[in-house]
Each structure stands twice: as structure tokens, then as C-alpha cells.
C-alpha positions in Angstrom: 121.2 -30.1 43.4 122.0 -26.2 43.5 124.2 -24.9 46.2 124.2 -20.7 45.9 125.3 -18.0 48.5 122.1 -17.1 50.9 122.9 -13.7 50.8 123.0 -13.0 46.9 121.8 -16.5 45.8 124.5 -16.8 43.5 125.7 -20.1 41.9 128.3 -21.6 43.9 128.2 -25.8 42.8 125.6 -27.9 41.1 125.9 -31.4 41.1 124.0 -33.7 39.3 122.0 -37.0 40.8 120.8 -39.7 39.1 118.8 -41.4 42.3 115.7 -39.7 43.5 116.3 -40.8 47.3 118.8 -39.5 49.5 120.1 -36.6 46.7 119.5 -33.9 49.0 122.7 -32.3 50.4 123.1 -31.8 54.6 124.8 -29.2 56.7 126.1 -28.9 59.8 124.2 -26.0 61.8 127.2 -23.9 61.4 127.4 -24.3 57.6 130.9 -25.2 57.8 130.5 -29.2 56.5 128.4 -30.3 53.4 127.6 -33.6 53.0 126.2 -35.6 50.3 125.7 -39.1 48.9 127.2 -40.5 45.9 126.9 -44.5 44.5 128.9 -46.1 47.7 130.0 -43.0 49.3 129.4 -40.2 52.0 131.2 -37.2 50.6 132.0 -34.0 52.8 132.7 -30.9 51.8 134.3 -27.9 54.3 133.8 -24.2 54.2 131.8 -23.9 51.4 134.8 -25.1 48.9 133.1 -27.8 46.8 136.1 -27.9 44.3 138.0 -30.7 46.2 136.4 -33.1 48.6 137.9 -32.9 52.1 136.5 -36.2 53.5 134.5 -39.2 52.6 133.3 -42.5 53.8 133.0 -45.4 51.4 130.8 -48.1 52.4 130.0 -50.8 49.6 126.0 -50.4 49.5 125.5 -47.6 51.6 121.8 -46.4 51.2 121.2 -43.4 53.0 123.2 -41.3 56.4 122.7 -38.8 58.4 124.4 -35.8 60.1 123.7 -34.9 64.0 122.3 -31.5 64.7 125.0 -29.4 66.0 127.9 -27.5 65.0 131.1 -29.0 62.9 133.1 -29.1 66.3 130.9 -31.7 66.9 129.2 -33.9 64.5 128.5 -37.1 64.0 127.2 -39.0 61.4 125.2 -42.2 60.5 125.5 -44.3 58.0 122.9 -47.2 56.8 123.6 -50.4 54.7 120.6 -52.7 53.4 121.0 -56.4 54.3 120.9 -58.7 51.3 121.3 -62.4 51.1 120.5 -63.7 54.5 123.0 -60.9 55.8 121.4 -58.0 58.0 120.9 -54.8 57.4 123.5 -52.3 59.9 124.0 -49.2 60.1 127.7 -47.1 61.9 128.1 -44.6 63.5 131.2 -42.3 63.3 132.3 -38.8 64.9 133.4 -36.7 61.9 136.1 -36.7 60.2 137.1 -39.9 61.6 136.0 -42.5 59.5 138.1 -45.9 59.5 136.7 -49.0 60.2 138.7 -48.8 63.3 137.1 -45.6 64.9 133.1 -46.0 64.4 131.6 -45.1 67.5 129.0 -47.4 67.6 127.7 -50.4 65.0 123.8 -52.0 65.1 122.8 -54.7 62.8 119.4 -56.1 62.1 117.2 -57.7 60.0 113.9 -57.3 58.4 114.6 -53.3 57.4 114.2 -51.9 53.7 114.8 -48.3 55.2 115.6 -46.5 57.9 114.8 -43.1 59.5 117.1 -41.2 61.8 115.9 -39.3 64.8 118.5 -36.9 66.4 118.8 -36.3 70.1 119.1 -32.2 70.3 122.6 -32.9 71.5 123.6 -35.3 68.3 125.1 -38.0 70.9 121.9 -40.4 70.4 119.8 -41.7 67.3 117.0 -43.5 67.1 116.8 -45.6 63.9 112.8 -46.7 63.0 113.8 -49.2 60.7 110.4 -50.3 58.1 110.4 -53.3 56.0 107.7 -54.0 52.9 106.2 -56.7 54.3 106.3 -58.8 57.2 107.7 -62.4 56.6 106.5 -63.7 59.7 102.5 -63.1 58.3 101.9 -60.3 61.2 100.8 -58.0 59.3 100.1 -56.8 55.8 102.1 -53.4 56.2 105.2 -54.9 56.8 107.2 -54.5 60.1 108.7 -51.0 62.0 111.3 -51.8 64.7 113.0 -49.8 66.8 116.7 -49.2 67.3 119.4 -46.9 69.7 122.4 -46.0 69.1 124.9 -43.3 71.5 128.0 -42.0 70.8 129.4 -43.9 73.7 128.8 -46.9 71.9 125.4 -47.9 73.5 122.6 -49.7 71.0 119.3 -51.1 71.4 116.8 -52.7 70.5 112.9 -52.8 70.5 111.4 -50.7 73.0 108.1 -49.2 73.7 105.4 -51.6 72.5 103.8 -55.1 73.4 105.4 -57.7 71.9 107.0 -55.9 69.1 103.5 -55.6 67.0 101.7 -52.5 65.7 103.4 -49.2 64.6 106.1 -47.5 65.9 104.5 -43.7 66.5 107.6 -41.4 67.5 106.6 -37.3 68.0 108.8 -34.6 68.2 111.5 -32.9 66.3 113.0 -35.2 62.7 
């Protein structure tokens, strides 16, 4: 990844990835907060200084996050884990830059996800997480199962709304 000035496109950081998924860099609408994934960490950058790392969240097997829409007085982010071993798949969800295990906003585990995709409220105080897994264990169908998921800042999650008896796709319109 390439990181240059907008106004005279000059180099400012590259980094190198080694994992196709997830290698693209987010920002926060006011530019001020870079974040970017690396092995088993979130790592966030501030006002455009990529020379030291201001925060980070490490999460053993994190897969993939993602930053609210909004400004750096107010962002949150979301963090996914893949389950493994009979242990379900969660994902977190944390108001930057406070990222103990003591001050996530809002946690959601579940089985039967491979990925997830994040869907933004404009205000970045809700996500919905459409969760997809390869194939369906239960024999339903042969392309695998989409679910459903909510999660609010105020620590509010769900599960599984919106169609009969949890079969068929999961269509969601609007902004990503």
C-alpha cells in the first residue's frame, strides 16, 4: 500500500502486505486516523505521522475490522475473529482509542460465519454484520448460510432478522 499527499501526490509511507484481504488502509472522514491491519493487529495511525504507531488493538486471530463513518471525535471501530474448533466466531466493538478488553462497547458471537461484512449506520453508532459461511452444515443449501447480526454503541446486538425462518439470502441496499 501507497499513502501520498492528495494535493501533490507525493510519497508519504508504503507498507508492504503479504495477505490479499483486508490490506487496504481506512480513514476516518476527517483524515485525521489511519488504520490498517497487520498479522493479529489493528494498527492506527494519527495526523498523517506514519513513523510511530499511536494506537493498536491486538486480537489473536483477528480477520478483518472496520472504521464508522464519521469524524476522529467520534469513531468507532469493529473488529472480527473467525471461530475455530467448536468455538464461535465474534466480533467487538470499541470507541477509539479505547481498546482494553475492559471498554468494548459491545461483543456478538456466532457460529457458522467464514466472513463478515460491515454495514455502517450514517451516524457510526450501529453495524450490521451479514455474516456468510462456505457451506451450510445443516444441508439447506448448497451456497452456504448468510445471517444477520446488530450491533450499537450502547451495547445492543442482535440476531436474525428479516426473513422466514432464517433461509434464503440476506439482500441489504443502500450505502457499504
Amino acid at each position: 500500500a501507497v499513502v501520498s499527499t492528495q494535493s501533490t501526490w507525493a510519497l508519504v509511507k508504503s507498507f508492504f502486505q503479504k495477505k490479499m484481504k483486508n490490506w487496504c488502509p481506512m480513514w476516518s472522514l476527517d483524515t485525521k486516523i489511519c488504520a490498517r491491519m497487520v498479522n493479529n493487529e489493528v494498527q492506527f495511525y494519527e495526523n498523517s505521522n506514519f513513523d510511530a504507531i499511536a494506537h493498536k488493538i491486538h486480537l489473536a486471530k483477528v480477520s478483518d475490522f472496520s472504521m464508522a463513518p464519521g469524524n476522529s471525535k467520534f469513531t468507532h471501530v469493529v473488529t472480527y475473529v473467525p471461530g475455530s474448533k467448536g468455538a464461535p466466531s465474534f466480533t467487538r466493538l470499541y470507541q477509539y482509542p479505547s481498546f482494553d478488553d475492559k471498554q468494548v462497547l459491545a461483543n456478538k458471537s456466532f457460529f457458522q460465519a467464514d466472513s463478515v461484512d460491515f454495514k455502517w449506520n450514517s451516524l457510526g453508532n450501529t453495524v450490521l454484520l451479514l455474516t456468510q459461511s462456505e457451506v451450510d452444515k445443516t444441508g439447506g443449501s448448497y451456497y452456504g448460510k448468510q445471517q444477520l447480526h446488530y450491533m450499537s454503541t450502547k451495547g445492543d446486538t442482535g440476531s436474525g432478522w428479516g426473513w422466514a425462518k432464517g433461509r434464503g439470502p440476506v439482500l441489504l441496499r443502500g450505502r457499504s
